[in-house]
ZANUTI-354613 format. One record per residue (C-alpha): residue in three letters; x negated, y negated, z. Coordinates in steps of 0.02 Angstrom, whole numbers, plus 50000, padded with zeros to 5 digits. Layout:
# residues N
Ala X Y Z;
...
END
This chain:
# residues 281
Unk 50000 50000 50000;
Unk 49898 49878 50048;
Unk 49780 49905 49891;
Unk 49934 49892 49780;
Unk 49974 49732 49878;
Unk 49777 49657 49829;
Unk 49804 49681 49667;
Unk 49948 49611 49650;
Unk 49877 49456 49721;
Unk 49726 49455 49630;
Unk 49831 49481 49458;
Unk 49941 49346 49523;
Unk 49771 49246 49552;
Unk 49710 49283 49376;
Unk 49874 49225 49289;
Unk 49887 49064 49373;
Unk 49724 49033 49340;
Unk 49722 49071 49163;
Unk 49892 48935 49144;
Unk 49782 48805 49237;
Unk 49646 48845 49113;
Unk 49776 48828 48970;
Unk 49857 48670 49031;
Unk 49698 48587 49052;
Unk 49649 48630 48886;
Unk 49829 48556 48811;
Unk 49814 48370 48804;
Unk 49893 48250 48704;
Unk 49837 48080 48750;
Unk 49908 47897 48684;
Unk 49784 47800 48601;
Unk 49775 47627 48479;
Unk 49705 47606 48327;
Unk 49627 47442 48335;
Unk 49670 47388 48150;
Unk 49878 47353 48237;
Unk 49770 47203 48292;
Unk 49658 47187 48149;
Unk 49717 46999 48185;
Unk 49632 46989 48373;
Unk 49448 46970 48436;
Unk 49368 47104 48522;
Unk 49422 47043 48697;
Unk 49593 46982 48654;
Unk 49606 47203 48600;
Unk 49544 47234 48785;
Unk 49673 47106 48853;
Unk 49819 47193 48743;
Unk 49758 47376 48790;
Unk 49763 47322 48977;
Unk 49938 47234 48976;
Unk 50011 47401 48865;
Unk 49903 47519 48974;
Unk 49818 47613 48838;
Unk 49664 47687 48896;
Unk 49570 47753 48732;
Unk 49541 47632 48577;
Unk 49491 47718 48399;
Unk 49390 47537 48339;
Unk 49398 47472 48164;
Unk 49226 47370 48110;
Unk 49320 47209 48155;
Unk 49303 47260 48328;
Unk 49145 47362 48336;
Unk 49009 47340 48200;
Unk 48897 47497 48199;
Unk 48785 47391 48110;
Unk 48773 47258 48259;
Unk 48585 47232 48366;
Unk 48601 47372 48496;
Unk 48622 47212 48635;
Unk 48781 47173 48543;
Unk 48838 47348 48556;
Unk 48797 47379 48751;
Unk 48882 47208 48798;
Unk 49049 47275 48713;
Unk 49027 47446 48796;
Unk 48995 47373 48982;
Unk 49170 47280 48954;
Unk 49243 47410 48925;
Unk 49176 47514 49046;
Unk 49233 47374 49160;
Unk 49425 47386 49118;
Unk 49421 47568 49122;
Unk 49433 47591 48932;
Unk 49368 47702 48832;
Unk 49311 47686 48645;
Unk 49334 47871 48598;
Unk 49291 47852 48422;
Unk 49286 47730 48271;
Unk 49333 47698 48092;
Unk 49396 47720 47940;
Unk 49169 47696 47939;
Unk 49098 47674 47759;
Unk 48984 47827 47709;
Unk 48891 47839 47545;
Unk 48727 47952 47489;
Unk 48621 47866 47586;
Unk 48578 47988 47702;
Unk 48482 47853 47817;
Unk 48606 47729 47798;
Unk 48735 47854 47859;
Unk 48631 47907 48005;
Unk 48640 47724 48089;
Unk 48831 47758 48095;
Unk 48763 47931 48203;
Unk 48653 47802 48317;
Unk 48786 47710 48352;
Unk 48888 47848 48401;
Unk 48759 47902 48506;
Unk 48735 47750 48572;
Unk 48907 47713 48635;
Unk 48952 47887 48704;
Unk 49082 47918 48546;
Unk 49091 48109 48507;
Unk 49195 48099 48342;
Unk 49187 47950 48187;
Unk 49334 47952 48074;
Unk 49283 47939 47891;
Unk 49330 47953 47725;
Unk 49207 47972 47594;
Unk 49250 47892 47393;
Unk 49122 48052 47337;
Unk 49108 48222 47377;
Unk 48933 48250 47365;
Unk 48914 48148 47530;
Unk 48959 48300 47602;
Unk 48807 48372 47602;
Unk 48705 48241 47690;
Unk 48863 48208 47822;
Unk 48856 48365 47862;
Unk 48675 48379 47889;
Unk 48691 48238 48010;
Unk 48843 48329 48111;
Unk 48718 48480 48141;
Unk 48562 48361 48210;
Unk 48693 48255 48318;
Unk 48817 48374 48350;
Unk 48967 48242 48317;
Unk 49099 48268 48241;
Unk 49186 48202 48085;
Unk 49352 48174 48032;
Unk 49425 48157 47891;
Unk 49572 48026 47852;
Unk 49693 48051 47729;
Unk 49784 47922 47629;
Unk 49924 47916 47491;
Unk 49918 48035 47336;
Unk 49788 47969 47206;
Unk 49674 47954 47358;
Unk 49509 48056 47365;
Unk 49616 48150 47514;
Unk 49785 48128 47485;
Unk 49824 48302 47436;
Unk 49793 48407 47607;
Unk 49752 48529 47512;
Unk 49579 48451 47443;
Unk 49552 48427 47646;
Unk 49591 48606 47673;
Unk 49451 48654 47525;
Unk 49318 48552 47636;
Unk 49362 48623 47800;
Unk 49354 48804 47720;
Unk 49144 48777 47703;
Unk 49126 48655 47801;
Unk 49044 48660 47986;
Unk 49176 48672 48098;
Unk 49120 48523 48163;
Unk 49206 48440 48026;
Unk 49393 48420 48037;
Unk 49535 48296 48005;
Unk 49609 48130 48078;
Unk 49781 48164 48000;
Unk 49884 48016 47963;
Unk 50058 48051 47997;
Unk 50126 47890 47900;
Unk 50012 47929 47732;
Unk 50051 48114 47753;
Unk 50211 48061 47749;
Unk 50212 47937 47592;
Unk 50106 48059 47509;
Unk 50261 48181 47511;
Unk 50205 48306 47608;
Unk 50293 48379 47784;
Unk 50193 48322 47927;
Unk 50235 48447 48041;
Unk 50168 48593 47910;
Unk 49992 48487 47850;
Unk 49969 48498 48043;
Unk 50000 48687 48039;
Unk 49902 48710 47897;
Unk 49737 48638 47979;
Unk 49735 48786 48108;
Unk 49633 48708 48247;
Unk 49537 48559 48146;
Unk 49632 48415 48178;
Unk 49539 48318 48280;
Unk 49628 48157 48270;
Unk 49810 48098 48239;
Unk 49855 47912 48180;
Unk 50024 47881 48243;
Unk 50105 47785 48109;
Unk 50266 47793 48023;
Unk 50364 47762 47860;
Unk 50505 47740 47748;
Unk 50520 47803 47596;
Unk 50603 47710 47459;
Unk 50764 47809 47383;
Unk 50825 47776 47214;
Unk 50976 47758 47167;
Unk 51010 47959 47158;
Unk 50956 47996 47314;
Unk 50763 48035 47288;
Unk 50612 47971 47331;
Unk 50541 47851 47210;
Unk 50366 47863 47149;
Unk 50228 47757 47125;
Unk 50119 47762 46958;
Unk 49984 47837 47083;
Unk 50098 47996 47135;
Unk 50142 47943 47295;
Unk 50313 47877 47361;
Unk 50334 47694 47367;
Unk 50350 47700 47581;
Unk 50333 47541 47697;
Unk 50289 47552 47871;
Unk 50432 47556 48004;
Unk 50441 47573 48211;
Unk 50360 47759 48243;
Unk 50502 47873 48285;
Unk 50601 47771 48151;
Unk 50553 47808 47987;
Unk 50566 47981 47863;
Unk 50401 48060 47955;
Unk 50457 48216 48016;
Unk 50394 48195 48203;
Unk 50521 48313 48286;
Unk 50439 48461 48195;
Unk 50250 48385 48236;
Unk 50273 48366 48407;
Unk 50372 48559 48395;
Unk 50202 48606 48333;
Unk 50097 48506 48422;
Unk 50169 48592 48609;
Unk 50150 48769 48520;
Unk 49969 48766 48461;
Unk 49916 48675 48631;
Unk 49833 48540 48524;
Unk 49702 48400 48626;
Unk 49666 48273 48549;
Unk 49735 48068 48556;
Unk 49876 48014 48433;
Unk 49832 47819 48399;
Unk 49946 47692 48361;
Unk 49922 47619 48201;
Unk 50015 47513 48092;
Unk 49978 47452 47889;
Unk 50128 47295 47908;
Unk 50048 47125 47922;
Unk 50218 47096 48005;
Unk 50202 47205 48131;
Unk 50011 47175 48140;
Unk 50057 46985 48170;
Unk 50135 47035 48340;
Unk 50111 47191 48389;
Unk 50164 47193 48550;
Unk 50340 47260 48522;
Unk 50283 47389 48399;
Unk 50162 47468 48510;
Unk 50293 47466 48678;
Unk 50404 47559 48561;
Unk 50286 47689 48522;
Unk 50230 47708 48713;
Unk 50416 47750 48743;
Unk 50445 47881 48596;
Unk 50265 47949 48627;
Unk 50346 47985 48825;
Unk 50495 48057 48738;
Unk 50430 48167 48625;
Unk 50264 48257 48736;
Unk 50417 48296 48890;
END
């Protein structure tokens, strides 16, 4: 009995420990993509991430040059340090061939703690050097997707790179191009397995004609404009279905393309903070 009774317990043990493990390991965190306030100075962003009470900022070159004197760079991290923020990665950053050109954007990575710089390279051949540079700095890339006649607008050229790729190399899927690009959000995130790395939480509306369907541009993608997240035609139910059943970490960043919104994006972003709550219960 009372060895039936210790195992028990220590099975009992062993399962709640391996749900802590898993729920640890399950985190979807709230972040902003500084281009909402491509129209704000670096500290008027840390003022606006302190009133909304976002914690992690993805920082557009506006914001955070990688190409600034290393002083420039420290000074903006020990601010940030300061308010309890935390610049978890940056970009879209500019690649090319340049191997040594690309490594400075590695430095700076380095440099500031980041673990993970969105890109988006015009040429495939840049793969080869990128990559290099994720093995000697072990940081990871991601890969951002725009509309159709993009380099990545079709997930499935994304899905090509990932398949001989270092798996160091993922995505940073935007839900709003994914979206304009025709494609269902929730199953581009399926299709990724475990290499999204990053999320921009955007939304849009697509344009219907007057028989019901989407219209197209000359480029292949739907002609879509940007709308409150939660609000527009991406299909965010099924993401966030998907999201909760693959126990996906990772920060979904607010990000908006309207110069309206961008203008004042104060209301925008406090919308999102409230569907974000909604949708992770």
């Amino acid at each position: 009995m009372k060895l039936n009774r210790l195992s028990f317990l220590l099975s009992l043990l062993f399962v709640s420990a391996f749900m802590l493990v898993g729920s640890a390991r399950a985190e979807v965190r709230l972040g902003l993509q500084t281009w909402t306030c491509r129209n704000m100075t670096f500290d008027q962003v840390v003022s606006f991430a302190d009133k909304h009470g976002i914690k992690y900022l993805q920082f557009i070159k506006n914001h955070m040059d990688p190409e600034a004197p290393k002083e420039e760079t420290l000074r903006k991290k020990a601010i940030l340090d300061q308010h309890g923020l935390v610049a978890y990665t940056f970009g879209v950053a500019g690649t090319s061939m340049d191997k040594e050109k690309n490594r400075k954007l590695f430095e700076f990575a380095k440099l500031m703690g980041i673990k993970m710089i969105i890109v988006e390279p015009k040429e495939q051949a840049q793969w080869d050097n990128l990559e290099q540079l994720v093995k000697e700095y072990d940081i990871k890339l991601a890969i951002h997707n725009h509309g159709k006649g993009s380099v990545y607008g079709d997930p499935a050229t994304i899905r090509q790179i990932l398949a001989t790729r270092d798996a160091r190399i993922g995505v940073c899927m935007d839900v709003g191009w994914v979206t304009a690009a025709g494609f269902d959000a929730a199953e581009t995130f399926k299709s990724y397995g475990k290499r999204v790395f990053d999320m921009h939480f955007k939304d849009k509306t697509v344009q219907k004609g007057d028989d019901g369907k989407p219209v197209t541009a000359a480029n292949g993608s739907f002609v879509a404009t940007d709308t409150e997240i939660g609000k527009g035609d991406s299909n965010y139910k099924g993401l966030f279905a998907e999201v909760k059943k693959s126990g996906w970490s990772g920060v979904m960043a607010i990000e908006t393309d309207s110069k309206a919104f961008a203008e004042d994006p104060n209301r925008l972003v406090t919308e999102a903070k409230a569907y974000f709550s909604q949708m992770v219960k």
